[in-house]
Chimera marker file (.cmm) of the C-alpha trace (Angstrom):
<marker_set name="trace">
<marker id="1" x="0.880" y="-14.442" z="25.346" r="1" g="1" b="0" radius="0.5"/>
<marker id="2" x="0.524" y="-13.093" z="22.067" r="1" g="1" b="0" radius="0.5"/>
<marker id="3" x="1.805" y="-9.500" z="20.954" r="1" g="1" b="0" radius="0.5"/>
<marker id="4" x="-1.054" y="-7.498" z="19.635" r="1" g="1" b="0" radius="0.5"/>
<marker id="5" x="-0.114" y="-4.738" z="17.186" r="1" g="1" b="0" radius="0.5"/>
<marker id="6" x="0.178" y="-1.321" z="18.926" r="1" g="1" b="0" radius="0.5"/>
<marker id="7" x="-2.463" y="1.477" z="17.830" r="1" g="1" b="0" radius="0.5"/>
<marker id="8" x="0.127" y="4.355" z="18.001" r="1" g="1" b="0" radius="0.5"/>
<marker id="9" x="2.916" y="5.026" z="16.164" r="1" g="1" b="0" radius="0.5"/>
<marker id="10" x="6.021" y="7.101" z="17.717" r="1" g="1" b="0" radius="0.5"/>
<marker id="11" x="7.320" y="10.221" z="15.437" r="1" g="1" b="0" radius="0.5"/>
<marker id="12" x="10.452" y="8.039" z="14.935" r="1" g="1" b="0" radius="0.5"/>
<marker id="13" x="8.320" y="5.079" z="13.739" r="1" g="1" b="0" radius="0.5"/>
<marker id="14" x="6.256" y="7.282" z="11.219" r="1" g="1" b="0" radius="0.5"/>
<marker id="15" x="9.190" y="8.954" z="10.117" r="1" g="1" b="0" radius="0.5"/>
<marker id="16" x="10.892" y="5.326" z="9.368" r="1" g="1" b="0" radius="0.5"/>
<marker id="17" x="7.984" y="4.031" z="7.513" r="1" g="1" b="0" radius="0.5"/>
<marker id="18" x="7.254" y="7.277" z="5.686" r="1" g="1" b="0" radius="0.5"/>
<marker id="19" x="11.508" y="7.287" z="4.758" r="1" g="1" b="0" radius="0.5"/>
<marker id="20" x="11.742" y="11.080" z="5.961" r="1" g="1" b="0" radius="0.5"/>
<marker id="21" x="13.182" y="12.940" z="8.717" r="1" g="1" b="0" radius="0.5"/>
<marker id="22" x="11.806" y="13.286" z="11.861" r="1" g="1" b="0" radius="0.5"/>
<marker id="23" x="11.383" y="17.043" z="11.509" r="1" g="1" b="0" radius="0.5"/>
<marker id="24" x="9.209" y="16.270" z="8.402" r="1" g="1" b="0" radius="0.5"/>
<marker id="25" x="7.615" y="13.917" z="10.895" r="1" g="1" b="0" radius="0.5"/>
<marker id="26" x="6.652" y="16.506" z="13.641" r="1" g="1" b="0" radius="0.5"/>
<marker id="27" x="6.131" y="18.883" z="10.674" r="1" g="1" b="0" radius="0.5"/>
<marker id="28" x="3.178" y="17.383" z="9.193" r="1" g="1" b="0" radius="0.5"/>
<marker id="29" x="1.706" y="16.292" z="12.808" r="1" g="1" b="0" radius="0.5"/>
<marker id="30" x="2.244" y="20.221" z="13.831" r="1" g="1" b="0" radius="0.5"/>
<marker id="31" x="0.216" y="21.047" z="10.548" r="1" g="1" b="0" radius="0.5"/>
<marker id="32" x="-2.101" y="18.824" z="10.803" r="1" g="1" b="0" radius="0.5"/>
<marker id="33" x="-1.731" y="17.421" z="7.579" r="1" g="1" b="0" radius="0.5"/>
<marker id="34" x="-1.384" y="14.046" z="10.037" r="1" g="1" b="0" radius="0.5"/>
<marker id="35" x="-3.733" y="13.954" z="13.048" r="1" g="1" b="0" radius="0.5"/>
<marker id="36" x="-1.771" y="13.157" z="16.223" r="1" g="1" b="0" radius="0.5"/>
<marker id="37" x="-1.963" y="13.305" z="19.865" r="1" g="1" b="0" radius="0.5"/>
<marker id="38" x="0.007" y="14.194" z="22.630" r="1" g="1" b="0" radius="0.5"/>
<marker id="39" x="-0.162" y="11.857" z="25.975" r="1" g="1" b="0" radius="0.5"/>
<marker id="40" x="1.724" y="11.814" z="28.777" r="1" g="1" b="0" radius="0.5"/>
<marker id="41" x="3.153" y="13.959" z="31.505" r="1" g="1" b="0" radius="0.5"/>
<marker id="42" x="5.780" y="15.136" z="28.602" r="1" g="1" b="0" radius="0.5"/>
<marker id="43" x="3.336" y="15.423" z="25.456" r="1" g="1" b="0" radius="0.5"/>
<marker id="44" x="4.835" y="12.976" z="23.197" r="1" g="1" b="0" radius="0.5"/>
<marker id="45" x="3.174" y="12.766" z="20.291" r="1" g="1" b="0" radius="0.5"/>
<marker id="46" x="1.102" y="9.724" z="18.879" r="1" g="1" b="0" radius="0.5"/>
<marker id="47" x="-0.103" y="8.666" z="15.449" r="1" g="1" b="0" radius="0.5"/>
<marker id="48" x="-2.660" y="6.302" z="14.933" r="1" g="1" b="0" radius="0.5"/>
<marker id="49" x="-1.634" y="3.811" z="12.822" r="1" g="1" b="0" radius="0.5"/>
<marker id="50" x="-5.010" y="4.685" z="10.736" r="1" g="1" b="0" radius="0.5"/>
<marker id="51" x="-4.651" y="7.695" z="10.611" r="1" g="1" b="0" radius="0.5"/>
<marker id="52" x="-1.322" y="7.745" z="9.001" r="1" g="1" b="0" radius="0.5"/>
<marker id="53" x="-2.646" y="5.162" z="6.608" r="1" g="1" b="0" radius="0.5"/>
<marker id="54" x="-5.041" y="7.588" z="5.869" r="1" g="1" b="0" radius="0.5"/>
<marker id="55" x="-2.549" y="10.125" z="4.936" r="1" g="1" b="0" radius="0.5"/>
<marker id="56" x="-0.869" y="7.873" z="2.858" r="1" g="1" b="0" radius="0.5"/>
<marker id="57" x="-4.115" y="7.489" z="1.088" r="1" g="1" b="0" radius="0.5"/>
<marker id="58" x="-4.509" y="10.641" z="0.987" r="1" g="1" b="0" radius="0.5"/>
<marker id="59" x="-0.928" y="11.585" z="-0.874" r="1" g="1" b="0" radius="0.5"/>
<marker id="60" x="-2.040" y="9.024" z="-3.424" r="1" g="1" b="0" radius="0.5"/>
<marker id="61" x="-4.650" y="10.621" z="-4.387" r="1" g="1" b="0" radius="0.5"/>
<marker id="62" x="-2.923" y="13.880" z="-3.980" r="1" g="1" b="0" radius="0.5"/>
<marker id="63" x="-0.269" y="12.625" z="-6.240" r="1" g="1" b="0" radius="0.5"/>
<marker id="64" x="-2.725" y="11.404" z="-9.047" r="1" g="1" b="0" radius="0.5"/>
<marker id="65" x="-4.199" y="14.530" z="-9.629" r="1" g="1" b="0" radius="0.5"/>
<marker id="66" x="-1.085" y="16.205" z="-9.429" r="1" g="1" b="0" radius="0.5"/>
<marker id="67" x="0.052" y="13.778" z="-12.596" r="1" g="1" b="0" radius="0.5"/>
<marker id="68" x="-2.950" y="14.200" z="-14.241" r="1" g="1" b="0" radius="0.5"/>
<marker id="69" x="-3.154" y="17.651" z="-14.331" r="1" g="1" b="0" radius="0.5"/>
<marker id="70" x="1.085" y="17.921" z="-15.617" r="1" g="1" b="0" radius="0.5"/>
<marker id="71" x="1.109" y="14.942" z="-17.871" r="1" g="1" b="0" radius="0.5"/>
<marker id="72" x="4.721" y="13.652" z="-18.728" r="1" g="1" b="0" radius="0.5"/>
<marker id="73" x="6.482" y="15.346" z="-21.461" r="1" g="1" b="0" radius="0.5"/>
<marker id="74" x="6.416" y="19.042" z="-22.260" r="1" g="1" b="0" radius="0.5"/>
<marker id="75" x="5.266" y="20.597" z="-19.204" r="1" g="1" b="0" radius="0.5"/>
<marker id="76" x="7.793" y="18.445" z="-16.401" r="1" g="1" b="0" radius="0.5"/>
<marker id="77" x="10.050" y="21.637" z="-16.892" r="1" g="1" b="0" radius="0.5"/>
<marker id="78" x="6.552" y="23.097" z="-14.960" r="1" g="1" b="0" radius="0.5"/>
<marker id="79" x="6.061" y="20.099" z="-12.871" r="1" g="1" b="0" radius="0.5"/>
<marker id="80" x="9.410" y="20.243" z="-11.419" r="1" g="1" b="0" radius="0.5"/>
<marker id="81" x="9.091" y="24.208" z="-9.996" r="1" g="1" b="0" radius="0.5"/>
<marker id="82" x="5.751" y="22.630" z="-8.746" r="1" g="1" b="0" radius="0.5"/>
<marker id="83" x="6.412" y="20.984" z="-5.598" r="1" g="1" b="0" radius="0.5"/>
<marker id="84" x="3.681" y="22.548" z="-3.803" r="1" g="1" b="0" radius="0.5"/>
<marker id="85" x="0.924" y="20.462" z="-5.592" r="1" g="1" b="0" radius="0.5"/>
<marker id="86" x="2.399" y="17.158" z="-4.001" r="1" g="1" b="0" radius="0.5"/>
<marker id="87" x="4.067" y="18.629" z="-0.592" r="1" g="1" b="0" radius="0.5"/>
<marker id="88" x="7.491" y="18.799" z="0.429" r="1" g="1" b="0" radius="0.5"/>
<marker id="89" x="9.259" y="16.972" z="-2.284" r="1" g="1" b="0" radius="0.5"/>
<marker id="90" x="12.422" y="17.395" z="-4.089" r="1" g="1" b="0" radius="0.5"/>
<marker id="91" x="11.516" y="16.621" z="-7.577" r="1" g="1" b="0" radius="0.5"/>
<marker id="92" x="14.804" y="17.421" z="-9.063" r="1" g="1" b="0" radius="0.5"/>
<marker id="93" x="16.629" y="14.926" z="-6.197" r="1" g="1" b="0" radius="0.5"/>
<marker id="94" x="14.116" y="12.141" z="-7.772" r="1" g="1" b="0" radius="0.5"/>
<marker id="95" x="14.705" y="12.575" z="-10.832" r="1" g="1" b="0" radius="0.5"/>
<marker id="96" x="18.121" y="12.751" z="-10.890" r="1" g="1" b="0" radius="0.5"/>
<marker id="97" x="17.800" y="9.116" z="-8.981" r="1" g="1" b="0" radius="0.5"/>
<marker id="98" x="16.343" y="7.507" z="-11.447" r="1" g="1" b="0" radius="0.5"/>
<marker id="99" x="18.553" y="8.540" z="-14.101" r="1" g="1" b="0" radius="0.5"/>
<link id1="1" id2="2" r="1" g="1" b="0" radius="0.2"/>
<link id1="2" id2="3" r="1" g="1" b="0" radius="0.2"/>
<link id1="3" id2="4" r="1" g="1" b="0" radius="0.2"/>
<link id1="4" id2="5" r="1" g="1" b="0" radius="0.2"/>
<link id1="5" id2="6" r="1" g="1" b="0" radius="0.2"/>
<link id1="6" id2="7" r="1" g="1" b="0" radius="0.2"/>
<link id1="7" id2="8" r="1" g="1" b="0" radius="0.2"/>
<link id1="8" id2="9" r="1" g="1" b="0" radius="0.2"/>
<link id1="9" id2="10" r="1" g="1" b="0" radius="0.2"/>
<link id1="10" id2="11" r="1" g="1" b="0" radius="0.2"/>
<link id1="11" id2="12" r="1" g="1" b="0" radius="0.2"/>
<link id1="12" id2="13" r="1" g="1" b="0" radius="0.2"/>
<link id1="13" id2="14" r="1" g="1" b="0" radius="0.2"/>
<link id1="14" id2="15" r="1" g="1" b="0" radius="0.2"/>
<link id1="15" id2="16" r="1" g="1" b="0" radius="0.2"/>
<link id1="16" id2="17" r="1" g="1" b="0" radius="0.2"/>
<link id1="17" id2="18" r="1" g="1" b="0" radius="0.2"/>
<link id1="18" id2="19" r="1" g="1" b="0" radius="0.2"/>
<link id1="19" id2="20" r="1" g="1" b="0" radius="0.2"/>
<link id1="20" id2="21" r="1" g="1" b="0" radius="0.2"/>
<link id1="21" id2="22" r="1" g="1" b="0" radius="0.2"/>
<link id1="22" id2="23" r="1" g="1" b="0" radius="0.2"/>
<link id1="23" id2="24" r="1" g="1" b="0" radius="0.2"/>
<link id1="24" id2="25" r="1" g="1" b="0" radius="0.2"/>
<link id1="25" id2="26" r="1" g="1" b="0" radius="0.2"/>
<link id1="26" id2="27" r="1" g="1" b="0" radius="0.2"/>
<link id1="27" id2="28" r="1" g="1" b="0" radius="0.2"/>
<link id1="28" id2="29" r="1" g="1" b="0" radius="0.2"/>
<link id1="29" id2="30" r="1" g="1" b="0" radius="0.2"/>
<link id1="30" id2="31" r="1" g="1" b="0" radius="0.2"/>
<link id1="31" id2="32" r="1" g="1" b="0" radius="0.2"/>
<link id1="32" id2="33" r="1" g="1" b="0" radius="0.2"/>
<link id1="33" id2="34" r="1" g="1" b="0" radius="0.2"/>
<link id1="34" id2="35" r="1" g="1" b="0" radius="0.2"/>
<link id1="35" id2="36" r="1" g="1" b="0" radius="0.2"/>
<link id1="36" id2="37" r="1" g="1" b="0" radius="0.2"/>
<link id1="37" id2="38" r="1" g="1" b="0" radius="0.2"/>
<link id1="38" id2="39" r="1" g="1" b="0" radius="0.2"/>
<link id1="39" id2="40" r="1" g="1" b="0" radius="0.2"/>
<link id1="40" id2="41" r="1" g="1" b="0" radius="0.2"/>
<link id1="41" id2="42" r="1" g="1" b="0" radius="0.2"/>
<link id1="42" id2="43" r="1" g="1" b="0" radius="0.2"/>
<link id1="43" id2="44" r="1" g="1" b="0" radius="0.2"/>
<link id1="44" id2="45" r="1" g="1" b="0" radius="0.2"/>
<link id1="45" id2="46" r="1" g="1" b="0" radius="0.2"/>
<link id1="46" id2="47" r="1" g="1" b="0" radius="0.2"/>
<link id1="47" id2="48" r="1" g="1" b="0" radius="0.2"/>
<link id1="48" id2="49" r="1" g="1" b="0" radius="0.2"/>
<link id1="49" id2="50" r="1" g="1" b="0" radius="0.2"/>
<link id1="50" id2="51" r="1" g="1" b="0" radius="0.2"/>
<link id1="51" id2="52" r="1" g="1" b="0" radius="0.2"/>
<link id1="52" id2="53" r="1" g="1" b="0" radius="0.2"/>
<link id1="53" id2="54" r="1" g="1" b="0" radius="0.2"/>
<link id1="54" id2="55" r="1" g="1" b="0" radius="0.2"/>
<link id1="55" id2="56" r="1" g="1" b="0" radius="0.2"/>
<link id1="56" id2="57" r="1" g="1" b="0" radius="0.2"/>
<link id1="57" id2="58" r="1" g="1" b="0" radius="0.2"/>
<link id1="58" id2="59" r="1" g="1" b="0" radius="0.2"/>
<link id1="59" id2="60" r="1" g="1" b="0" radius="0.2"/>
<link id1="60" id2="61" r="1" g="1" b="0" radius="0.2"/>
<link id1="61" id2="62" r="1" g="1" b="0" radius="0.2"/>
<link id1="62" id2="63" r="1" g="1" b="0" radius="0.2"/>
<link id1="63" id2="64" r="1" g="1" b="0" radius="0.2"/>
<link id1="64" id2="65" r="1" g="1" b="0" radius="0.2"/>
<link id1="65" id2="66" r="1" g="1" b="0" radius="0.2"/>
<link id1="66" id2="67" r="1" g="1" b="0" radius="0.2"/>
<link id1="67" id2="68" r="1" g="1" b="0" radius="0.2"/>
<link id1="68" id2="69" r="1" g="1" b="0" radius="0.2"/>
<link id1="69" id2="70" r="1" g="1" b="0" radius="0.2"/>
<link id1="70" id2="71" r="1" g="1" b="0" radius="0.2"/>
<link id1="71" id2="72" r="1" g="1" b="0" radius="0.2"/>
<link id1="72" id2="73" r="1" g="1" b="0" radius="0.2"/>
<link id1="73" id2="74" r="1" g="1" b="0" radius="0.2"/>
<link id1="74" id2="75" r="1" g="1" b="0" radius="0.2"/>
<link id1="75" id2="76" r="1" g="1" b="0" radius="0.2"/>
<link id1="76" id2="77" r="1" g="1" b="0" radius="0.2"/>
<link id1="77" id2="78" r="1" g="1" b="0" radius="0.2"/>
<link id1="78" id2="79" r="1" g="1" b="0" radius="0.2"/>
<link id1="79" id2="80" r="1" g="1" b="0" radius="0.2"/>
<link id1="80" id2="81" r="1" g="1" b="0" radius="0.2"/>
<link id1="81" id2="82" r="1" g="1" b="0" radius="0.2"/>
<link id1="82" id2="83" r="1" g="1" b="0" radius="0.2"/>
<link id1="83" id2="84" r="1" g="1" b="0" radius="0.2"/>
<link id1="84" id2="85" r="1" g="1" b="0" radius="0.2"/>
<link id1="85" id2="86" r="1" g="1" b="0" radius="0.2"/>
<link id1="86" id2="87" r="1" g="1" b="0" radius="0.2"/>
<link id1="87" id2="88" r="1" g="1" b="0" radius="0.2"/>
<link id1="88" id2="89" r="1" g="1" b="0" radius="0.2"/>
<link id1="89" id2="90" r="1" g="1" b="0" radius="0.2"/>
<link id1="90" id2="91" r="1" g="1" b="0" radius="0.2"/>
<link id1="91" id2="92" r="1" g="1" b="0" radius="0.2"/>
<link id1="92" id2="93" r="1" g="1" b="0" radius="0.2"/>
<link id1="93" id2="94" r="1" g="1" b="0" radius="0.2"/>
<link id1="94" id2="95" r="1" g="1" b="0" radius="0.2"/>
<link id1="95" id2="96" r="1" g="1" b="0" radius="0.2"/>
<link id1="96" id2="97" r="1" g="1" b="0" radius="0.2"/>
<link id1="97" id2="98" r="1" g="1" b="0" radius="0.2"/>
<link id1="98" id2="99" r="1" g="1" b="0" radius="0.2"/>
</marker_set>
């Protein structure tokens, strides 16, 4: 018997792939910046594994216009106070990682 690849996604498994908490997880389902369900007697929460590929999508784009619109250089002073324009994101954490 072969194992097909499930269609839902637990919190804990979008959190892993996404490399954030699983507050932020149940944060953006609760949103609805990432469309969910809840099944079961208990209401645990699903993601379809499309639709969290669509959000991913979605940041991407999200994040391109946010880099065209503060272009590297004299405004990432700007683009650091900015975090709403991408979502939750500690800008200052990354860029202090990379340097």
């Amino acid at each position: 018997m072969t194992d097909m690849p499930s269609r839902f996604l637990l919190l804990a498994d979008v959190a892993e792939q996404l490399n954030i908490s699983a507050a932020q997880a149940y944060a953006l389902v609760r949103s609805g910046d990432l469309p969910a369900i809840k099944v079961g007697g208990r209401g645990q929460w699903r993601v379809e594994v499309s639709e969290l590929e669509g959000y991913i999508q979605r940041m991407y784009d999200q994040t391109r216009a946010f880099v065209s619109q503060h272009p590297f250089g004299a405004t990432d002073a700007d683009a650091v106070g900015d975090v709403d324009a991408v979502g939750d994101v500690d800008v200052q954490a990354d860029v202090k990682a990379t340097t």
